[in-house]
C-alpha positions in Angstrom: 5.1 -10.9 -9.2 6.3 -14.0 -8.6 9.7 -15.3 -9.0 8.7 -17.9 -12.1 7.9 -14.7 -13.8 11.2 -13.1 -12.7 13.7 -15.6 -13.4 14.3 -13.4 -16.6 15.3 -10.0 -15.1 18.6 -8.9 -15.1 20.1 -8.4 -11.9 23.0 -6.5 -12.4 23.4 -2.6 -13.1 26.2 -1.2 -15.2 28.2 1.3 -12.9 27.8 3.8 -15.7 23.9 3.6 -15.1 24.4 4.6 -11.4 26.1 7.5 -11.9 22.7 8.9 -13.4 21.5 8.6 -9.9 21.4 10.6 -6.5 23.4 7.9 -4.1 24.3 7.6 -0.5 26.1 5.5 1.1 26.4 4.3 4.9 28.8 6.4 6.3 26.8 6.8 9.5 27.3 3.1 10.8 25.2 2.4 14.0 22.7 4.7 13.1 19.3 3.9 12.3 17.2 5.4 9.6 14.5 7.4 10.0 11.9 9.8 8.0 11.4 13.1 8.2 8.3 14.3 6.2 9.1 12.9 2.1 12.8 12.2 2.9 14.8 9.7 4.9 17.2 10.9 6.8 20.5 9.5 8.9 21.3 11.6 11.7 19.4 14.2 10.2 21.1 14.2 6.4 19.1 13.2 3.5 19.6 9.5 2.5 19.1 8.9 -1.1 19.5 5.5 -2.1 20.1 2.9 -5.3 20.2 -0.2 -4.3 18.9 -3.5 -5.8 16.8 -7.2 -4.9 18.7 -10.2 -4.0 16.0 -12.4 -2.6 17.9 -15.5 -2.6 20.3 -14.7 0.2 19.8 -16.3 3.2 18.7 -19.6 1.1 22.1 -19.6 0.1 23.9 -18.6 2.6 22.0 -22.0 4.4 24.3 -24.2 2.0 28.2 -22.9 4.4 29.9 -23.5 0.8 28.2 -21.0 -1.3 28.5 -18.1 1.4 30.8 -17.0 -0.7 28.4 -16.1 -3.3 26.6 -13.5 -0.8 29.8 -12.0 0.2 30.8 -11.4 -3.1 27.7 -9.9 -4.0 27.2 -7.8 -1.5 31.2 -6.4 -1.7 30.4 -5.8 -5.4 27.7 -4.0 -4.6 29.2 -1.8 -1.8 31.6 -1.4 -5.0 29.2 -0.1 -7.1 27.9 2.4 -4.9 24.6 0.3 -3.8 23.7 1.1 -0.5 20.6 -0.9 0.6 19.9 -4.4 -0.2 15.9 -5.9 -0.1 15.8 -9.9 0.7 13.7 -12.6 2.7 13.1 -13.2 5.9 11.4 -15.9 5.2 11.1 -19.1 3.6 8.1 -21.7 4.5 8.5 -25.1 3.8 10.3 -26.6 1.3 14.0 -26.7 0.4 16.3 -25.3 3.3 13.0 -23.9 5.2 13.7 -21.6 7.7 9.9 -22.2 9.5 9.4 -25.8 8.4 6.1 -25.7 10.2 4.1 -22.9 11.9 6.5 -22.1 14.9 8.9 -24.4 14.2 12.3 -23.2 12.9 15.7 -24.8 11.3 18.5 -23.4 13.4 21.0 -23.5 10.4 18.5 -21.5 8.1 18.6 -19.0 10.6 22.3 -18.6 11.3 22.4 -18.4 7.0 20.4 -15.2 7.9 22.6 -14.2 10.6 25.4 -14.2 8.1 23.8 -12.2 5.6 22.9 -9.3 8.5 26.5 -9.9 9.2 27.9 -9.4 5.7 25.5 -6.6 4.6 26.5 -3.9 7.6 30.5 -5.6 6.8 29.9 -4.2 3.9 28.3 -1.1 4.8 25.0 -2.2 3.0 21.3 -1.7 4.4 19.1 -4.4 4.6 14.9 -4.0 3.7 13.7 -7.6 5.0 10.4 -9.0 3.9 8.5 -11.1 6.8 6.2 -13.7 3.8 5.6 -14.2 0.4 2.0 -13.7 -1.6 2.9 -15.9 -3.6 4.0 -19.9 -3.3 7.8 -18.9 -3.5 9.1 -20.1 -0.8 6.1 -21.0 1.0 4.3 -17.5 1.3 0.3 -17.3 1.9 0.1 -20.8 0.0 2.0 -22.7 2.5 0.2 -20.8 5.1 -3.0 -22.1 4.3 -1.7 -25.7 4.0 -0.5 -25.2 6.7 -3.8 -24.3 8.4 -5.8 -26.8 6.5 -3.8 -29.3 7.9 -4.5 -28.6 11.6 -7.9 -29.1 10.6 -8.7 -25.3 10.4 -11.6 -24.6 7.7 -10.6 -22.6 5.1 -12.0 -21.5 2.0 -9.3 -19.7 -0.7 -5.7 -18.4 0.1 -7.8 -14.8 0.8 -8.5 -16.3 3.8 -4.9 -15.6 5.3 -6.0 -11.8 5.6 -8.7 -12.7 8.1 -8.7 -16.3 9.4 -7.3 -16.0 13.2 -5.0 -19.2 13.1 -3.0 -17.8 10.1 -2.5 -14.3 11.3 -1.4 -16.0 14.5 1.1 -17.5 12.5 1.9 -14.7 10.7 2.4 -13.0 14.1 4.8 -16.2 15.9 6.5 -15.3 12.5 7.4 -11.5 13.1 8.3 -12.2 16.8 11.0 -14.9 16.0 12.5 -12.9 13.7 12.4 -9.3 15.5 13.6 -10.8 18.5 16.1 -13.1 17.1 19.8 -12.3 18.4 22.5 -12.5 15.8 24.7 -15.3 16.4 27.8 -13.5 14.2 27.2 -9.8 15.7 25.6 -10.7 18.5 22.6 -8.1 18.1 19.1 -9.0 18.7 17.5 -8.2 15.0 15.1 -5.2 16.6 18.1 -3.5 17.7 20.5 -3.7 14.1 20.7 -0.6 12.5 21.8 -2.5 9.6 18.3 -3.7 9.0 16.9 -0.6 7.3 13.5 -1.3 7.4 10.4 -4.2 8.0 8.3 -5.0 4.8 5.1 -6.8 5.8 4.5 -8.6 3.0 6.0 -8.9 -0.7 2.9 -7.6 -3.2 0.4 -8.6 -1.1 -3.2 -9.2 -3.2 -6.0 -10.0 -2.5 -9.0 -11.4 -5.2 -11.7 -11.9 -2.7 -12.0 -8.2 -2.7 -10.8 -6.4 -5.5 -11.3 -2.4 -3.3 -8.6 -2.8 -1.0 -10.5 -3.0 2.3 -9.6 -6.6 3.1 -6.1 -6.1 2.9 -6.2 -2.6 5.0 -7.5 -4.5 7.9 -4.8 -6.9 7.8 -1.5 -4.1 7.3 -3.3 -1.8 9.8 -3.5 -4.9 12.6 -0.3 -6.1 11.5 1.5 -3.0 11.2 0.4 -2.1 14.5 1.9 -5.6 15.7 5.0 -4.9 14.4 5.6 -1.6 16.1 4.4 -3.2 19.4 7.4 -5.2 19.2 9.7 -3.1 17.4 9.9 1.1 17.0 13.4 1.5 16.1 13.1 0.1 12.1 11.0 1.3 9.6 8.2 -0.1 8.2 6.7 -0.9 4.6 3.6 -3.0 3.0 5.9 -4.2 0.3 3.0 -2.9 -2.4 3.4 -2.9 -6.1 1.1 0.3 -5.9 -2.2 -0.9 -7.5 -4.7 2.2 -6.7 -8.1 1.1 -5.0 -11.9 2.4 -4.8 -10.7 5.0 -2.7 -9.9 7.5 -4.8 -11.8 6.1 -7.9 -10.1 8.7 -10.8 -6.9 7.3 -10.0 -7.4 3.6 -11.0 -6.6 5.0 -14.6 -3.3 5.0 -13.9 -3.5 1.0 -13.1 -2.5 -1.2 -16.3 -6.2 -2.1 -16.5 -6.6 -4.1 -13.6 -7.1 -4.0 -9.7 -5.2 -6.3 -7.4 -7.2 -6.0 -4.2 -4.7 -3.4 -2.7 -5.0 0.7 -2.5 -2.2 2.6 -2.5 -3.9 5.7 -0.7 -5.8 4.2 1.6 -3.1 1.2 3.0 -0.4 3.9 2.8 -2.1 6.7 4.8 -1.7 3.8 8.1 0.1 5.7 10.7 2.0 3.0 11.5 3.1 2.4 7.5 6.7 4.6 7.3 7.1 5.0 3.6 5.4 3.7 0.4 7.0 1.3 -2.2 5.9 0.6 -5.8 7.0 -2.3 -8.2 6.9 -2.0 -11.9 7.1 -4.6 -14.9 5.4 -3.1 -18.3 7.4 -5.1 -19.7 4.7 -8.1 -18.4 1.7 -5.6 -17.0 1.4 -4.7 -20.5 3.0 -7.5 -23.3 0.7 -6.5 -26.0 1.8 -3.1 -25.8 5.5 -1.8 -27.6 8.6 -0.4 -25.9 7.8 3.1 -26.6 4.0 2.5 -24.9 5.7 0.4 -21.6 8.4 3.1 -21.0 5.6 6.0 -21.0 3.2 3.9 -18.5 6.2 3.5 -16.4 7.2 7.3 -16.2 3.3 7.9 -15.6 3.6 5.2 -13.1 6.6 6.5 -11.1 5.3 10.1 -11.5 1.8 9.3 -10.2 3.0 7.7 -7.2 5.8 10.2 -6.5 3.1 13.3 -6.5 0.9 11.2 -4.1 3.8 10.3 -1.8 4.7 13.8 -1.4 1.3 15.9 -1.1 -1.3 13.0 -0.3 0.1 10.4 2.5 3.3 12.8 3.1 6.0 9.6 3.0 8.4 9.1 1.1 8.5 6.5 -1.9 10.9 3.8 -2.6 10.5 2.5 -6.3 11.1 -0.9 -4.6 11.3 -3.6 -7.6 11.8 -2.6 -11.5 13.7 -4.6 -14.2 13.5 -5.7 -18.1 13.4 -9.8 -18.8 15.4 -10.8 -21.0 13.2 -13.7 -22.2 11.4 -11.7 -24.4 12.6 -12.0 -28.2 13.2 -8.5 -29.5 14.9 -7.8 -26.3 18.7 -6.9 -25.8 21.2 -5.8 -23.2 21.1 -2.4 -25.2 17.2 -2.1 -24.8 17.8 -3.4 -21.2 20.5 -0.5 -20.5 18.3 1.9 -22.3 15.4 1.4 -20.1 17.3 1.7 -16.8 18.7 5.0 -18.0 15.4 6.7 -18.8 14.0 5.6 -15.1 17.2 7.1 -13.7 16.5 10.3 -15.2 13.2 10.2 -14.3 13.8 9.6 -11.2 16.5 12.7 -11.3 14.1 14.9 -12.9 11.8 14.4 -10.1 14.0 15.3 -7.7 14.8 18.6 -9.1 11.0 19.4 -9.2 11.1 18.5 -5.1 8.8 15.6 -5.2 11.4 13.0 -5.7 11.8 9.3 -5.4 13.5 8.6 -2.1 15.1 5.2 -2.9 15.3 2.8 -6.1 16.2 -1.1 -5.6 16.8 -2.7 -9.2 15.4 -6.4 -9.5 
């Protein structure tokens, strides 16, 4: 979803909400995660996490004055008992770009990054770092195409990023800058920071040039595959909202009534692809629909994708984006709070039944 959309979510949990989940903090510093099987694992304990979405970091962070704001945040959250943090790698074009054109990067946008690396393993916090956009925040598949119209490439629809060779070249100069980039606060090369939790290909990729999901597997498998090449220690994601496909037709039920050009079975059973993520907004997927009808599509949603983690692509899932806007009328802080409790016992239940949900990031 894209951030216009978002700019009504609450950020911020209520420390009483996260005791009603399984947490884990970073006590094993230097270590990298891993997966074994559904779980994740540090040094071979389970690593349950809550966590939350603070995209806006490293833009920040690219103004020196308002650092401040990401190290108070992230000490908060360390407060609070969040353990992993999801934010951009990225930001095309536009105000403080860190690639203002294809290859081209602004050294100080970079070092803003650095800084938030920096602060996050300060502050014993994981990072999940997203390499583009789909959408025109912050550049994403919008500016690459602009991009590629401009040096006189023939394009027909932003679709074509998925195949066109001059943008998934870009997409590629993209990964290896920032993979190989070496910290200039800690002094680690990016690939080698266990602080950075995992890669995320893409946040909610889509695709309407073909609604089944094939377009878009070609793309993760050649990209995920790219990635690896370059770096095996971190793991990797899609960064999917978990729209089901045309591969396993009786499942596109569970969609709110629409396709997105992705397929969660399918995109998820890439070798390369280390865990799967879903996002979830009834709150927008379905407006028409009231509270009661939202909060039992979500707990179908989570519990859907949680049985297919475990016994169908054998990864574990990471409910990777959920919130309540607060720009509805009707809606309150008490609604709000209500809402997160009911996904954090959901989430609990499922762990008891052994098919849990190995990580939840709050937008």
């Amino acid at each position: 979803m894209s951030l216009s959309h978002r700019a009504g979510y609450v950020v911020g949990v209520l420390i009483t909400l996260l005791a009603l989940v399984c947490q884990a903090r970073v006590h094993s510093h230097g270590r990298f995660v891993r997966t074994e099987g559904t779980r994740f694992v540090v040094h071979g304990s389970d690593f349950v996490f809550n966590g939350f979405n603070s995209y806006w970091m490293m833009h920040v962070a690219a103004e020196p004055s308002e650092r401040h704001k990401v190290s108070n945040t992230l000490r908060e959250a360390a407060g609070a008992g969040l353990s992993v943090c999801r934010t951009w790698a990225f930001s095309d074009g536009g105000d403080r770009a860190l690639q203002i054109s294809p290859g081209v990067y602004d050294e100080r946008v970079f070092q803003a990054l650095d800084f938030v690396i920096s602060e996050a393993s300060r502050n014993g916090i994981r990072l999940i770092l997203s390499f583009v956009n789909n959408f025109k925040d912050y550049g994403g598949r919008p500016q690459y195409v602009e991009w590629a119209r401009n040096a006189g490439v023939n394009v027909n629809g932003e679709d074509d990023f998925y195949t066109n060779p001059t943008m998934k070249e870009y997409y590629k100069n993209h990964v290896k800058k920032v993979t190989a980039r070496l910290n200039t606060v800690t002094k680690i090369a990016y690939k080698d920071d266990p602080t950075i939790m995992a890669w995320e290909l893409m946040n909610e990729p889509r695709c309407q040039a073909d609604s089944s999901g094939r377009m878009v597997n070609g793309w993760v498998q050649e990209m995920a595959s790219f990635v690896k090449s370059l770096d095996n220690k971190h793991l990797l994601g899609i960064g999917m909202e978990g729209f089901y496909g045309d591969s396993m037709p009786e499942k596109k039920v569970n969609n709110p009534g629409y396709q997105v050009g992705t397929d969660f079975i399918t995109n998820n059973l890439i070798k390369e692809i280390d865990f799967t993520t879903i996002h979830a907004y009834p709150d927008i997927w379905l407006s028409e629909q009231n509270d009661s009808s939202q909060m039992a599509f979500m707990q179908r949603w989570m519990e859907t994708h949680s049985i297919d983690s475990n016994r169908i692509l054998k990864k574990p899932l990471v409910l990777a984006e959920f919130g309540k806007s607060n720009k509805d009328s009707g809606n309150s802080l008490g609604a709000r709070d209500q809402y997160l409790i009911t996904v954090y016992e959901s989430m609990n239940k499922f762990e008891r039944t052994g098919e849990g949900i190995g990580g939840s990031l709050v937008w």
